[in-house]
C-alpha positions as CSV (number, residue, x, y, z in Angstrom):
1,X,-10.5,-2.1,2.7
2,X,-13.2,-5.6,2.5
3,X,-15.6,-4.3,-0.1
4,X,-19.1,-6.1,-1.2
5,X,-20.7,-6.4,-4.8
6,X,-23.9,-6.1,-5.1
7,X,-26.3,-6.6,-8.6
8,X,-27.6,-3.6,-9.8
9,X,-31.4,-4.9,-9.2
10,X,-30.3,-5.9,-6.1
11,X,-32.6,-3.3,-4.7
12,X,-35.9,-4.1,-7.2
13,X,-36.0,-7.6,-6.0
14,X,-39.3,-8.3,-5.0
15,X,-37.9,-9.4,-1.9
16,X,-36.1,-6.9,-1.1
17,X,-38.3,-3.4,-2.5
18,X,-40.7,-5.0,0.0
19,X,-38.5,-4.4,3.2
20,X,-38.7,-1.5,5.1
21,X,-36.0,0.8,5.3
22,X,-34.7,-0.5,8.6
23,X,-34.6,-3.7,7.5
24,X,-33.1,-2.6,4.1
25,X,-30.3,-1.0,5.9
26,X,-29.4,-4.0,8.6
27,X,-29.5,-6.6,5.5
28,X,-27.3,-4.4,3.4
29,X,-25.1,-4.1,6.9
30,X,-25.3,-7.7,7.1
31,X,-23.8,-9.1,4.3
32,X,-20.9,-6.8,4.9
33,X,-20.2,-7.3,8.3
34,X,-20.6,-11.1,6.8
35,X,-18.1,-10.7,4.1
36,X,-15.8,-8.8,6.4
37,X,-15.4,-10.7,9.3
38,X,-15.3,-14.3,7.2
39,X,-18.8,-15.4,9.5
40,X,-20.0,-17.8,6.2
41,X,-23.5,-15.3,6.4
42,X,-24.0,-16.1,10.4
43,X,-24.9,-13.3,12.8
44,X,-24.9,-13.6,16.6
45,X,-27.7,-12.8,18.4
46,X,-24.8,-10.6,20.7
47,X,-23.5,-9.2,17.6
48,X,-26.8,-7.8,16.0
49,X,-26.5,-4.9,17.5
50,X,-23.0,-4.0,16.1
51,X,-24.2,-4.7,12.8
52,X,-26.2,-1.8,12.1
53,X,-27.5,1.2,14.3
54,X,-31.5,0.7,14.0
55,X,-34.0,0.9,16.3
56,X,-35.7,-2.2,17.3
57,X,-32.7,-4.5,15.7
58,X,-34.4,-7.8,17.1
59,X,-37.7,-7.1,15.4
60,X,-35.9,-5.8,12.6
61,X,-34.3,-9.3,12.4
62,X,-37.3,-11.2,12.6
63,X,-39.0,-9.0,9.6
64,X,-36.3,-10.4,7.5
65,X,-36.4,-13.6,8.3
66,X,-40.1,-13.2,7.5
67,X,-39.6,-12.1,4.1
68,X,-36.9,-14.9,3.2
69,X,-34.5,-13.2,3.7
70,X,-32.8,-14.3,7.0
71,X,-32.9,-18.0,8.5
72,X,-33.0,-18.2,12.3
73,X,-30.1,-20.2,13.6
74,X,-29.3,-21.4,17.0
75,X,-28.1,-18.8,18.8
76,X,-28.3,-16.2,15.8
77,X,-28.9,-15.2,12.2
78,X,-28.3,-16.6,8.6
79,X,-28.3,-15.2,5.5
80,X,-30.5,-16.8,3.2
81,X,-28.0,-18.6,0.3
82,X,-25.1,-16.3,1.1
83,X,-22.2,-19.3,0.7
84,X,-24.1,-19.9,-2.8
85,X,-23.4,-16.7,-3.5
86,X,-20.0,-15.6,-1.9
87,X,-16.5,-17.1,-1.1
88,X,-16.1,-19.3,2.6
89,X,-13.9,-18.1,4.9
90,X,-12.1,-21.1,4.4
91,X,-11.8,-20.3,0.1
92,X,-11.0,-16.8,1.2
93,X,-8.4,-17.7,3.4
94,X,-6.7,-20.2,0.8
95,X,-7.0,-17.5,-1.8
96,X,-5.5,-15.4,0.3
97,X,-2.5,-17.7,0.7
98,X,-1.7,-18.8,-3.0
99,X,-1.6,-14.6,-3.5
100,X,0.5,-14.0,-0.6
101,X,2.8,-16.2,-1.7
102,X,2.8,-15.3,-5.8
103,X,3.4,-11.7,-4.4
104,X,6.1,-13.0,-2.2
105,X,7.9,-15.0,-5.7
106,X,7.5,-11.6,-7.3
107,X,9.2,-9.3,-4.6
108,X,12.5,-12.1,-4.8
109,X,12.8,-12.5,-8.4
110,X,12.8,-8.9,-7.9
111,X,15.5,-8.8,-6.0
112,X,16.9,-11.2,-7.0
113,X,16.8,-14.2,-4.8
114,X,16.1,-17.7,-5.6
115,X,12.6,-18.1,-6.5
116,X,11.0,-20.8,-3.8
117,X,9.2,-23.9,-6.3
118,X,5.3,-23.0,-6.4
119,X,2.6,-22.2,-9.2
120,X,4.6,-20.2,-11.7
121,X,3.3,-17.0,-12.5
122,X,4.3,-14.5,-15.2
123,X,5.1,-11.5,-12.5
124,X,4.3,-12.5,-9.5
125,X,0.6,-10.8,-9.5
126,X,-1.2,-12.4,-12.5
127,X,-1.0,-15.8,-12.3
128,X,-0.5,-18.7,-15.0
129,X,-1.3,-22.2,-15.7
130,X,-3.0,-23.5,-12.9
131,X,-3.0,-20.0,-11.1
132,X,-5.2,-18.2,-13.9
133,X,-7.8,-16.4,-13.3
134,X,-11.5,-18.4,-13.3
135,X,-9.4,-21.9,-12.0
136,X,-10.3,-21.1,-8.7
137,X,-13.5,-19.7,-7.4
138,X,-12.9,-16.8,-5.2
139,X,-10.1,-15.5,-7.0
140,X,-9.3,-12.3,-5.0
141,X,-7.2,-9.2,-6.1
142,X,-5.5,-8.4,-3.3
143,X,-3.2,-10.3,-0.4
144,X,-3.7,-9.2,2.7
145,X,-2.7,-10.1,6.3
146,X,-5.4,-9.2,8.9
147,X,-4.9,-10.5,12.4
148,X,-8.5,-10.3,12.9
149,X,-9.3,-12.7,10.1
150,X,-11.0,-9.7,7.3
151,X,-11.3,-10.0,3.8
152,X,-13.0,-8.4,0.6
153,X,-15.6,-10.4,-0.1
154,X,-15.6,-11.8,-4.0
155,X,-17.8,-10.4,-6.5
156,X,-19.6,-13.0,-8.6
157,X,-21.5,-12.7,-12.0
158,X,-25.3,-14.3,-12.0
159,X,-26.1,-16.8,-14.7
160,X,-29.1,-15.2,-16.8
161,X,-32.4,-17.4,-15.8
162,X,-34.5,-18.9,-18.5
163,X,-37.0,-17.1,-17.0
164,X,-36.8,-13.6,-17.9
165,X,-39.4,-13.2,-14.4
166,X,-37.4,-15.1,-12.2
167,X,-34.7,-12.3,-11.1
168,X,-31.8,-14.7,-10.0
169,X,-29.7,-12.0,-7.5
170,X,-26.9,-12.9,-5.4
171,X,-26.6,-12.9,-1.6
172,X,-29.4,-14.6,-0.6
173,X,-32.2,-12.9,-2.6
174,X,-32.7,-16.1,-5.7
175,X,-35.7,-17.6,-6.4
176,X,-34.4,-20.2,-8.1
177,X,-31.6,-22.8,-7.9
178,X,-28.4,-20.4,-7.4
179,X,-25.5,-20.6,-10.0
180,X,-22.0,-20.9,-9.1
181,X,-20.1,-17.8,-8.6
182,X,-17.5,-16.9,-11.4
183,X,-14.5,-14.9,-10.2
184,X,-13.4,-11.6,-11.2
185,X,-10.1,-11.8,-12.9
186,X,-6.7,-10.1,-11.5
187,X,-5.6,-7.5,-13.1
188,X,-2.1,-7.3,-14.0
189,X,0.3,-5.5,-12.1
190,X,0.7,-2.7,-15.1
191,X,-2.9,-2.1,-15.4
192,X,-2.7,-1.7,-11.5
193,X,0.3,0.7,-11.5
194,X,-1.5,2.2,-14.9
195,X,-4.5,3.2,-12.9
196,X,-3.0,4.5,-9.9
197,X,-1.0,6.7,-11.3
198,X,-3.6,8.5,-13.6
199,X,-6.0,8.7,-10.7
200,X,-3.1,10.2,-8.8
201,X,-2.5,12.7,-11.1
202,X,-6.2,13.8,-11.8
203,X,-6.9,14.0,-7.7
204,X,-3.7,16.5,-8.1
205,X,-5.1,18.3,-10.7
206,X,-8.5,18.8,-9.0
207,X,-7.1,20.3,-5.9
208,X,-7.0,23.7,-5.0
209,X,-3.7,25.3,-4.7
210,X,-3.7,25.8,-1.2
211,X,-4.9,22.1,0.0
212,X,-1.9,21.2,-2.9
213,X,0.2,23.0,-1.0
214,X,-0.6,20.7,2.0
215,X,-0.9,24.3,3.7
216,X,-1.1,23.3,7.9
217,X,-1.3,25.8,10.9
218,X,1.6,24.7,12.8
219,X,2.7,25.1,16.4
220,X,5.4,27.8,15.0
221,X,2.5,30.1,13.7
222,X,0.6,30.0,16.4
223,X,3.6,31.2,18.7
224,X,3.8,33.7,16.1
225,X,0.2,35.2,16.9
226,X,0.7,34.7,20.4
227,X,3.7,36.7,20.7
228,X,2.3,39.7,18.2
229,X,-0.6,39.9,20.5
230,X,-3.2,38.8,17.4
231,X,-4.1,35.7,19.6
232,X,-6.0,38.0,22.2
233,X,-7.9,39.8,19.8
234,X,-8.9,36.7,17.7
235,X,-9.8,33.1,17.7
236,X,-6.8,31.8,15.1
237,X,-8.4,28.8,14.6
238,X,-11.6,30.0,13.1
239,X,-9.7,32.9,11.3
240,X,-7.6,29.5,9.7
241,X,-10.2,28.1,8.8
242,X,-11.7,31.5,7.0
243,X,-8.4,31.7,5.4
244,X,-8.3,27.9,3.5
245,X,-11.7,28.4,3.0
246,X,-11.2,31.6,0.9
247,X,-8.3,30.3,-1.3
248,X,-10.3,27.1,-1.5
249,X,-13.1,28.3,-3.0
250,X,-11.1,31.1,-5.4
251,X,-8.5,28.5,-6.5
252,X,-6.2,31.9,-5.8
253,X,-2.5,31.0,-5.7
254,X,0.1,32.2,-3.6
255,X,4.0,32.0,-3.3
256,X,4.3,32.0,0.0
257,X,0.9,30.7,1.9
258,X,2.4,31.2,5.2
259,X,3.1,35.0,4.2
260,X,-0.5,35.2,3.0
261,X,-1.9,33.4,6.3
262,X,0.2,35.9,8.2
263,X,-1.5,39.2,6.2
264,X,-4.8,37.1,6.7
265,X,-4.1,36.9,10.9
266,X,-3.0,41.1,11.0
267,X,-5.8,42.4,9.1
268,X,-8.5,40.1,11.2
269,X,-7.0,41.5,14.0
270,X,-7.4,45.1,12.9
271,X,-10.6,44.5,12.3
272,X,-11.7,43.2,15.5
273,X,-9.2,45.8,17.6
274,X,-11.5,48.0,15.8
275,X,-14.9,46.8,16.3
276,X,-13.7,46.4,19.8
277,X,-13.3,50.8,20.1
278,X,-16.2,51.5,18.7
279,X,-17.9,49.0,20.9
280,X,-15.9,50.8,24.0
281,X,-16.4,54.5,22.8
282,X,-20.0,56.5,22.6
283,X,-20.8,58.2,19.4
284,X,-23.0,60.7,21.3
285,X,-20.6,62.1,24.4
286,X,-20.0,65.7,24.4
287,X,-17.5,67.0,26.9
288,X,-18.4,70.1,28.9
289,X,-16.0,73.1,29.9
290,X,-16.1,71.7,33.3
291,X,-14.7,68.5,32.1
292,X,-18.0,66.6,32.3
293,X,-19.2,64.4,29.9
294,X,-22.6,64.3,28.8
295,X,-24.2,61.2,27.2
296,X,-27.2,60.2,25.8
297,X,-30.7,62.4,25.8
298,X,-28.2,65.1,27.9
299,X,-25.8,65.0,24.9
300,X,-28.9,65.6,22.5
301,X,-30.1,68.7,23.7
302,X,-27.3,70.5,24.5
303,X,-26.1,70.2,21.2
304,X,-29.3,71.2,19.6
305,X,-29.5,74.1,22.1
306,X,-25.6,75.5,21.1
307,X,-27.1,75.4,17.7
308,X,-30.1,77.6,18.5
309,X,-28.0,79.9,20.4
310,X,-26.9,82.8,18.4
311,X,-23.1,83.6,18.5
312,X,-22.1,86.0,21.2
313,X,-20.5,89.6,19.8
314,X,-17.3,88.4,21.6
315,X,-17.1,85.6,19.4
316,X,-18.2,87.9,15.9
């Protein structure tokens, strides 16, 4: 996925802590719809409002390009030093050749094949010679083939001003002359496969039995609760959801989950069957010799008056 770098006083830059938070948000919006779709920093006046979702976008604009941030363009929006600052699309695109094509060298000496003549790389992923990281500026870590032309924008370190108050920050915040961007080296294809595994293995340790269990409600179960006749006492989807909620809170483990979802389904059910009677059937009825019921304020006093009355010497 294209992902920008920012510097960490990005946000304190006097040009920036001065924005409003609209305009904060559609610059921040900007430079990655910028970085994303390979524009070289331009906005279309068409565009702007797929940028970001604020009110007033065109104003919004403008308040930027107040504050030095923005350039008006024909037709559009530029932001301020961005290509001083970030790869072209036409780097970008070349970058993402040369990788495309060191991957490609790796997967057939992989397998095998004859190795087509090119840059010669150690593995196929961290490159050599003439390929080595900081020889080219907008190195990238990754090849990619988009047909709609995206990329991850290149990160880029700042030269330290001489200045200690003039804050030089890239994407088109500097005060000063801008320094050229340094690329971030490639890491190595065992540091890649090093770090992927261990953050595999610590998401599966942090998961909760049940979402470990990749526990699903599926079409099977729910013919299950339809035919058992749970499905028209209860909503089994928001009984489901009760259920991975529980277990996912607890940590509780189970052997069987679908077992334990069935239980789960039965004793919902009971449960509402049973609210469901008492809903249906008076506390206070009392039924009279003569078969009538009596309910309510009726029911009351004729069982406080068979109280009162004293027990008849038939009954003694």
């Amino acid at each position: 996925m294209p992902w920008v770098k920012l510097d960490d006083r990005f946000p304190s830059h006097r040009k920036v802590a001065l924005l409003t938070d609209r305009a904060f948000r559609l610059h921040v919006s900007a430079l990655c719809w910028a970085s994303e779709n390979l524009t070289d920093g331009r906005i279309a006046d068409r565009e702007l409002p797929l940028v970001a979702k604020v009110r007033n976008v065109k104003a919004t604009a403008q308040q930027l390009a107040e504050a030095g941030v923005w350039d008006r363009i024909e037709g559009g929006w530029e932001i301020h030093d961005y290509l001083d600052y970030n790869p072209s699309r036409e780097q970008v695109l070349v970058e993402r050749k040369k990788n495309a094509e060191r991957q490609e060298r790796f997967r057939r000496r992989k397998n095998g094949k004859p190795t087509p003549p090119g840059n010669g790389s150690s593995n196929g992923v961290t490159p050599e010679g003439s390929d080595a990281p900081g020889e080219h500026d907008g190195d990238t870590t990754e090849a990619r083939r988009r047909h709609d032309g995206d990329t991850t924008a290149t990160g880029s370190r700042r030269e330290e001003p001489s200045d200690p108050q003039v804050t030089g920050i890239r994407n088109g915040v500097t005060n000063g002359a801008p320094s050229r961007p340094v690329p971030t080296p490639t890491p190595s294809m065992a540091d890649v496969c090093g770090e992927g595994a261990r953050s595999t293995r610590a998401d599966a340790a942090s998961l909760a039995p049940i979402d470990a269990a990749n526990f699903t409600l599926t079409d099977g179960m729910r013919r299950w609760a339809h035919r058992d006749g749970y499905a028209s006492l209860i909503d089994i989807d928001h009984s489901t959801q009760q259920f991975v909620s529980h277990y996912r809170s607890t940590g509780a483990q189970r052997k069987s989950w679908p077992d334990a979802w069935q239980k789960w389904i039965r004793d919902d059910a009971k449960r509402a069957a049973e609210r469901r009677q008492r809903a249906t059937t008076p506390s206070n009825v009392i039924q009279l010799p003569s078969g009538q019921p009596l309910t309510g304020t009726d029911a009351t006093v004729a069982g406080w008056a068979a109280l009162a009355t004293p027990p008849s010497e038939d009954s003694a």
